[in-house]
C-alpha positions as CSV (number, residue, x, y, z in Angstrom):
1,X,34.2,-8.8,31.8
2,X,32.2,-10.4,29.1
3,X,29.2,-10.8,31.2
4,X,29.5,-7.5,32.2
5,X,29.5,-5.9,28.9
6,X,26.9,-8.1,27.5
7,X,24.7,-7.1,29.9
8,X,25.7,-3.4,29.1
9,X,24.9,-3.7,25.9
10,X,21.9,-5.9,26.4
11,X,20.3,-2.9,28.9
12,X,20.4,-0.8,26.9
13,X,19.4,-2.5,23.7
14,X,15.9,-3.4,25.9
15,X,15.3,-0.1,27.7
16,X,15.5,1.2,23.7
17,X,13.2,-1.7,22.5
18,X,10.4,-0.6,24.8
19,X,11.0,3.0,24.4
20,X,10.5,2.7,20.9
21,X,8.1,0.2,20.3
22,X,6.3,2.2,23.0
23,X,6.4,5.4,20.7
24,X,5.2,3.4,17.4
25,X,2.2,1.7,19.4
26,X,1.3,4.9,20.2
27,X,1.0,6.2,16.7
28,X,-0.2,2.9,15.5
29,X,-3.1,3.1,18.3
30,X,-4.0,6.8,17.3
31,X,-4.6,6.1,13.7
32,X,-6.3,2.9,14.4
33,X,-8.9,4.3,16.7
34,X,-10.1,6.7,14.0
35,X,-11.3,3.6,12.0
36,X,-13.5,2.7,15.1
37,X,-14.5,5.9,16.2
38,X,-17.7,6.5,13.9
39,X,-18.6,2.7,14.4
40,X,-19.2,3.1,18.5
41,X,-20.1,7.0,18.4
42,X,-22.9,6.4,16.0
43,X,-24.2,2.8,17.2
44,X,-24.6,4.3,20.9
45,X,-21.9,1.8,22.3
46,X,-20.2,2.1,25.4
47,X,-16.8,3.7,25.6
48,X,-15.1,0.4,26.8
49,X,-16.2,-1.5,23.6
50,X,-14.0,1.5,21.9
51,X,-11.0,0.8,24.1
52,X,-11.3,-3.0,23.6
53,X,-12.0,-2.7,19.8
54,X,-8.6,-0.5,19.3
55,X,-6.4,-2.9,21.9
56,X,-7.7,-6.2,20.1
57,X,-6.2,-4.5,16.7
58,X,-2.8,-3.9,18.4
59,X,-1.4,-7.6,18.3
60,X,-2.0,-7.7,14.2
61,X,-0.1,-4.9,14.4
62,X,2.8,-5.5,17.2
63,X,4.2,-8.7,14.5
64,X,5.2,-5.2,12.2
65,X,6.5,-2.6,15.2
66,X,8.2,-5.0,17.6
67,X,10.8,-6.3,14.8
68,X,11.4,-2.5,13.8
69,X,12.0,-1.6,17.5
70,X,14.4,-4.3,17.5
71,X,16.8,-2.7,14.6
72,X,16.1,0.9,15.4
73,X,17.1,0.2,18.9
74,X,20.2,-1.5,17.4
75,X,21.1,1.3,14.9
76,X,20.4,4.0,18.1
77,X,22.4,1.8,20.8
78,X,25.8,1.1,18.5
79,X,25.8,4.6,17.5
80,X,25.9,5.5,20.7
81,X,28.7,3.4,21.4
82,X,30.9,4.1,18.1
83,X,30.1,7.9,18.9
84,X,31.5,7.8,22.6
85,X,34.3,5.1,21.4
86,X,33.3,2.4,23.2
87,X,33.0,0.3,20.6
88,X,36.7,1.1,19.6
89,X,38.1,0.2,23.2
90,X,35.9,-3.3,23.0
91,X,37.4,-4.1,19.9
92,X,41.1,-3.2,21.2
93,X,40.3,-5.2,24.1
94,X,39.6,-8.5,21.8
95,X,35.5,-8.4,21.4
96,X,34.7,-9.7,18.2
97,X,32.4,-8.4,15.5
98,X,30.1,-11.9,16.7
99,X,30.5,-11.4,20.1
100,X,29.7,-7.5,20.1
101,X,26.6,-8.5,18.6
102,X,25.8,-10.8,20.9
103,X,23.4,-9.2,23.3
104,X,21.3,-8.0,20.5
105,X,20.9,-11.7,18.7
106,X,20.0,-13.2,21.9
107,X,17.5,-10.5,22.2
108,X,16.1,-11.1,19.1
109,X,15.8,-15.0,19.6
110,X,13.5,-14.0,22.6
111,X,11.6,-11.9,20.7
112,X,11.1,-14.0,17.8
113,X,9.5,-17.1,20.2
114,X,7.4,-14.5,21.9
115,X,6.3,-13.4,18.2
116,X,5.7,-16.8,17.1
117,X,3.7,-17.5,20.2
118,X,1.8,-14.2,19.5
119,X,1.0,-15.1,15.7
120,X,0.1,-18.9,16.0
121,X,-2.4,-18.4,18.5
122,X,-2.8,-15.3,20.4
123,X,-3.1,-12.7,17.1
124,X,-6.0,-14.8,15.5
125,X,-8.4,-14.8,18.5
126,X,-7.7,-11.1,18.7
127,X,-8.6,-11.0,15.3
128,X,-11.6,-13.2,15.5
129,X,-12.7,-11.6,18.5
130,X,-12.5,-8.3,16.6
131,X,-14.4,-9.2,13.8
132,X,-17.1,-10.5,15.7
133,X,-17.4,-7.2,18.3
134,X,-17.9,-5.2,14.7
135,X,-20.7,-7.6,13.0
136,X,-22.6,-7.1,16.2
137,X,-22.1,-3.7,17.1
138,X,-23.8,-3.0,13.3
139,X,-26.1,-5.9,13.4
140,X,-27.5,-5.2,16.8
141,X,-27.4,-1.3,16.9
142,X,-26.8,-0.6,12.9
143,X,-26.8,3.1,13.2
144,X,-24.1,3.2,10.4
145,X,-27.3,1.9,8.4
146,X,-30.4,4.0,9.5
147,X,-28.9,7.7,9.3
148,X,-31.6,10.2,9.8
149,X,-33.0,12.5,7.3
150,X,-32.1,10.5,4.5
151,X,-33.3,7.5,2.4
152,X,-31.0,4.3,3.7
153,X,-31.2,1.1,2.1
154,X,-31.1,-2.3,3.7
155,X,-29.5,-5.0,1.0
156,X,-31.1,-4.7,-2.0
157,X,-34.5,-4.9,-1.0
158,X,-35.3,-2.3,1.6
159,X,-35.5,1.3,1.9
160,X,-36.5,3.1,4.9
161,X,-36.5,7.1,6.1
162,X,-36.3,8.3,9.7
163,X,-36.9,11.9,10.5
164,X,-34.8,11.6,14.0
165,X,-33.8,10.1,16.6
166,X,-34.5,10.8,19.8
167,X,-31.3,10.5,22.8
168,X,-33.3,7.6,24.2
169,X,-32.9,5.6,20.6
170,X,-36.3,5.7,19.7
171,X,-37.0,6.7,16.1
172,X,-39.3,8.8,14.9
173,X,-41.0,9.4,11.9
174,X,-40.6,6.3,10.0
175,X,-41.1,4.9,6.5
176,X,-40.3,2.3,5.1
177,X,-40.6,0.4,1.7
178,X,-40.1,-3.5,1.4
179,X,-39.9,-5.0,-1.6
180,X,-38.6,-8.5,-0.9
181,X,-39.5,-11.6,-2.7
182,X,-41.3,-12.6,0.5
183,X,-44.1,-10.3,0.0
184,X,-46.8,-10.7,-2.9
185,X,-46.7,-6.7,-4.0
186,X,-44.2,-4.3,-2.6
187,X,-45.3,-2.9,0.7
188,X,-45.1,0.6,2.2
189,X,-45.2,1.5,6.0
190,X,-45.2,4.7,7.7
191,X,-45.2,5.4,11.2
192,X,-45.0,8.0,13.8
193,X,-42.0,5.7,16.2
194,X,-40.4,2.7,16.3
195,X,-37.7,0.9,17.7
196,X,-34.5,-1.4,16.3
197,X,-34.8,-4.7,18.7
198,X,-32.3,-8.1,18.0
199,X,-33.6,-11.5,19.1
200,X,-32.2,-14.3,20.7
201,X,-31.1,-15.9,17.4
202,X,-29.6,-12.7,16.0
203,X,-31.7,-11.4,13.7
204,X,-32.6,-7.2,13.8
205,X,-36.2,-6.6,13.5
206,X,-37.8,-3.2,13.3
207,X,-40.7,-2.7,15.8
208,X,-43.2,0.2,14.6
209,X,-45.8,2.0,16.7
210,X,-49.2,3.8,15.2
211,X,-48.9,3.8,12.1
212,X,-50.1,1.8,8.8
213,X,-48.9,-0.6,5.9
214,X,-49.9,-0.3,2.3
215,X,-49.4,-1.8,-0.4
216,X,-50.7,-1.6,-3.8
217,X,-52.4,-4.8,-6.3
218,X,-51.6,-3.8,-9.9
219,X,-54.1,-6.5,-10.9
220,X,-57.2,-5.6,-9.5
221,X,-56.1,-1.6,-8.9
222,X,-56.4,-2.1,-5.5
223,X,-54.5,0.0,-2.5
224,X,-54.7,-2.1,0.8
225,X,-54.6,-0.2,3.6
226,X,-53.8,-1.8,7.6
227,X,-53.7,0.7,10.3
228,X,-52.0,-0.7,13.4
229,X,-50.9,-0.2,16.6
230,X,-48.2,-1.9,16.6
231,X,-46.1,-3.9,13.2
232,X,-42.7,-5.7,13.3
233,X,-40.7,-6.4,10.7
234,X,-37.9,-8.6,10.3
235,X,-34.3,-7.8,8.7
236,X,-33.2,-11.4,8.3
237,X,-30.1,-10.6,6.4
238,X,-28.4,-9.1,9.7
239,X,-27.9,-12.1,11.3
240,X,-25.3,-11.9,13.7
241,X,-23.4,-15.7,12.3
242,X,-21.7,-16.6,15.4
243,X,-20.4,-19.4,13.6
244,X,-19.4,-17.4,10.4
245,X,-16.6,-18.8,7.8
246,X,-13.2,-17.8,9.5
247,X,-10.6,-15.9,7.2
248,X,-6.9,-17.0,7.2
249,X,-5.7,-14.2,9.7
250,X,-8.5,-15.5,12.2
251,X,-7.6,-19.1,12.0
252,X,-5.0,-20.7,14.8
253,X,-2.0,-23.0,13.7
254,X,-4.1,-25.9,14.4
255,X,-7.0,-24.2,12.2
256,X,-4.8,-23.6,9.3
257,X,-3.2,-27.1,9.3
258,X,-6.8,-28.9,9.4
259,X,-9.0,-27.3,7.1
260,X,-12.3,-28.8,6.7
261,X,-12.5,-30.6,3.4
262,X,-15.9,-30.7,3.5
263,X,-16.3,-27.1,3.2
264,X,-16.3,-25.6,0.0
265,X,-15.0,-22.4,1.2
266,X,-11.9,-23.9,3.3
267,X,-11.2,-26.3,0.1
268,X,-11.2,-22.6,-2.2
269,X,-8.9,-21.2,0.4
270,X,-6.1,-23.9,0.7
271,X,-3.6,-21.7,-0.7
272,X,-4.3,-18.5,1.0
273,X,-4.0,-20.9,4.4
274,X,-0.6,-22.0,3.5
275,X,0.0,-18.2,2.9
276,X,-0.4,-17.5,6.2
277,X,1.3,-20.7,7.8
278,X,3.9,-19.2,5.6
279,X,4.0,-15.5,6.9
280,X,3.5,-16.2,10.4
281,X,6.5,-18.4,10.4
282,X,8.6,-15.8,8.5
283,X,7.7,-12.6,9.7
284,X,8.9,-13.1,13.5
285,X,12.5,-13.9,12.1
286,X,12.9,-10.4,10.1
287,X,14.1,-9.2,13.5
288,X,17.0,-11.0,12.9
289,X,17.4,-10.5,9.7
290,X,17.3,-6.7,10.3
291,X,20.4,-7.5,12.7
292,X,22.1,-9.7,10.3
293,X,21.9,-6.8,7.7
294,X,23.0,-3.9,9.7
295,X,26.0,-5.0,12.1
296,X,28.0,-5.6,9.1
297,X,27.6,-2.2,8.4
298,X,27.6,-0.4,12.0
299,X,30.2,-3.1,13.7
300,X,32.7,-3.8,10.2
301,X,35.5,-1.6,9.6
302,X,37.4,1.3,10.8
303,X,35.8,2.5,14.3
304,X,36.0,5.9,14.0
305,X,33.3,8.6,13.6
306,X,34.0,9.3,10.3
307,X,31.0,8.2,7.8
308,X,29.4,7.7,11.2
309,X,25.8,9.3,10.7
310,X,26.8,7.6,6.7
311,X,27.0,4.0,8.4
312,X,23.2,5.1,10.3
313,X,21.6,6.4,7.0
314,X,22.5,3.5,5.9
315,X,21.4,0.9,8.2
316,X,17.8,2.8,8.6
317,X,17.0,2.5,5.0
318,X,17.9,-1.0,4.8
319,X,15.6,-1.7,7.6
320,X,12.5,0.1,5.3
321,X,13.7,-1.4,2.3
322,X,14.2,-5.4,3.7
323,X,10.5,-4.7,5.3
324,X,9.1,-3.8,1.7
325,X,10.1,-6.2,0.1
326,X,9.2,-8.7,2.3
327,X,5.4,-6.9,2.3
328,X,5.8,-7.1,-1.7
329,X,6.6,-10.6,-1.4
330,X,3.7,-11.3,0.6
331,X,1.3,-10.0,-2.1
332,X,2.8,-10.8,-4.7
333,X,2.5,-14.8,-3.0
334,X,-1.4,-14.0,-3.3
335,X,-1.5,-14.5,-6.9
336,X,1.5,-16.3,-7.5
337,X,2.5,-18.9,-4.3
338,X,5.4,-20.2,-4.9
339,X,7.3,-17.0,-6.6
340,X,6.2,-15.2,-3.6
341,X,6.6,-17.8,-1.1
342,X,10.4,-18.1,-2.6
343,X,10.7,-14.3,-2.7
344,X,10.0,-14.0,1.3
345,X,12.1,-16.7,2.3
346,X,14.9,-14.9,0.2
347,X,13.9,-11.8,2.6
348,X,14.4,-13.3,5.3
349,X,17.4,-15.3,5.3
350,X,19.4,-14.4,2.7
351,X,20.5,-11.1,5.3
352,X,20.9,-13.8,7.9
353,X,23.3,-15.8,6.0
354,X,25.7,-13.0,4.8
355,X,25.5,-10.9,7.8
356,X,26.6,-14.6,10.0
357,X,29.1,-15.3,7.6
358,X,29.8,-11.7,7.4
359,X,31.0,-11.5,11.6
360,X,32.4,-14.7,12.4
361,X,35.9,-16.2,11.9
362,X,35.0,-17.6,8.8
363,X,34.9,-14.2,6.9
364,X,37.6,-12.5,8.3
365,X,39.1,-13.0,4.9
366,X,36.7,-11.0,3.1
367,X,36.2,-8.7,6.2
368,X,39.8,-7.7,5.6
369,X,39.4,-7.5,1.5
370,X,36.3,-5.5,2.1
371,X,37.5,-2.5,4.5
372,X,41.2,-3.0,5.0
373,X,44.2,-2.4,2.5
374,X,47.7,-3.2,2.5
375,X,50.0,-1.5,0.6
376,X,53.4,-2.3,0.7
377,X,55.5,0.9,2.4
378,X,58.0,2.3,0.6
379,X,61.0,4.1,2.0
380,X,63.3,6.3,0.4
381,X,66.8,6.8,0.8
382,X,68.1,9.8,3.0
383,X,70.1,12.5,0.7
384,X,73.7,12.1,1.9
């Protein structure tokens, strides 16, 4: 009979998991594609890089909704059950607060090693992989940089106006000013096309056609003039760095536990590396810390439906408030480690602790103080 209603409850608990968590992907995947919408629209990409840029954001994001799916699907299943009785039969029939909750912890253990496998290894090539698809997508096509009909500026050093673009990409109507250290006076070219071209190395150079360069001695009063055919020139500061400095969310385990010493960025970053090692252990195990904190209140008790949509208030908002603070702690551990570090463990497994002690045999005690009463019954005596 166990099995059987362990695996009841268990069905259920999954089919709401994915239902769920299929609902907040969803929303999650919506508001995330706006972010890469203008990048791809405007640098000409192809609609797959869209699709692969939005899915590669989803694991970052899946450490955050799966947990929640996990204790909404909880709240939503033992509702259910309280609201047809079921849970008030189980408990007449000798189920235990612990063992009622059973299906649901076991669920949770499984999800917490496929989250842990998620944010050691698979999350930070996603990210990685991410980051790099963006750096090239405005290094190679940088559309987001040369808007038409207005003055755009490269760095510090570089201004350049196109008049349009036509639907094959070419440019037309070009000018640009350069004043980079490079050159002896500041140089002007105009043209009447061009084209944006990346070599093999990575760097973005801007091919002209027909046009001329200028460029003005203030010693000797002197405007040079070169009409050409044909003039590149090279944007070296859009290097496409292939092997760029990775940031703590793009770093494996392995990554985080061996910084390079030798680098001066890693050696800066120690503690935002430990950080991470930090959250990516934690943050799996608020799923059951979210179940810890809210079968005391849905499973503890009288079984009735009174206070039953209370009881659900109740549990929802402790699930938003334990995954605030935990997020609070988590930034607040950017300036001060170990406060924050402290605070997040507290998060996580204080719940765990009370809610364990909470349903099993050693707090029946306080289970009875808590939401039973005795009162001693008083009879009185029949009027003869």
């Amino acid at each position: 009979m166990f099995t059987t209603i362990n695996g009841y409850i268990a069905r259920n608990l999954f089919t709401a998991l994915i239902l769920i968590g299929l609902v907040l992907v969803a929303i999650i995947f919506m508001t995330q594609s706006i972010k890469f919408l203008e990048l791809v629209i405007r640098a000409g990409a192809a609609g797959g890089t869209f699709w692969l840029l939005t899915l590669l954001a989803l694991p970052r994001f899946l450490e955050v909704i799966l947990p929640i799916s996990l204790g909404i699907s909880a709240v939503f299943v033992y509702y259910r059950m309280m609201s047809d009785r079921e849970l008030t039969v189980l408990r007449a029939s000798g189920f235990s607060p612990m063992r009622l909750a059973g299906p649901a912890l076991t669920l949770s253990a499984g999800l917490i090693v496929f989250l842990w496998i998620m944010t050691f290894w698979l999350t930070p090539q996603s990210m990685r992989k991410m980051e790099f698809m963006q750096s090239t997508l405005k290094a190679e096509f940088s559309n987001l940089l040369f808007q038409e009909g207005i003055f755009n500026r490269f760095g510090n050093d570089i201004t350049f106006f196109i008049r349009d673009r036509a639907a094959s990409g070419e440019l037309r109507g070009l000018m640009i000013h350069d004043t980079r250290a490079r050159n002896p006076h500041p140089v002007t070219v105009t043209a009447k096309s061009g084209r944006i071209e990346t070599t093999q190395d990575g760097k973005i150079q801007i091919v002209v056609f027909e046009g001329s360069r200028q460029d003005y001695n203030p010693e000797n009063k002197i405007l040079n003039r070169l009409d050409f055919e044909r003039y590149t020139i090279d944007l070296p500061s859009a290097i496409i760095k292939k092997d760029r400095w990775l940031e703590a969310g793009e770093r494996t385990i392995w990554d985080l536990l061996t910084p390079d010493m030798s680098n001066e960025e890693d050696l800066k970053n120690l503690s935002s590396f430990r950080i991470e090692l930090l959250r990516r252990a934690l943050a799996p195990l608020i799923s059951l810390s979210f179940l810890c904190m809210i079968f005391p209140i849905m499973l503890l008790g009288p079984q009735g439906r009174q206070g039953l949509v209370k009881r659900v208030t109740i549990a929802g908002i402790s699930i938003l408030i334990l995954q605030s603070l935990f997020l609070a702690g988590l930034n607040f551990s950017r300036k001060h480690e170990i406060i924050g570090g402290v605070a997040m463990l507290i998060c996580i497994f204080a719940p765990i602790a009370a809610g364990l002690f909470t349903m099993s045999t050693f707090g029946e005690n306080l289970r009875r103080s808590l939401f039973f009463t005795s009162k001693p019954i008083t009879y009185k005596a029949a009027d003869s």
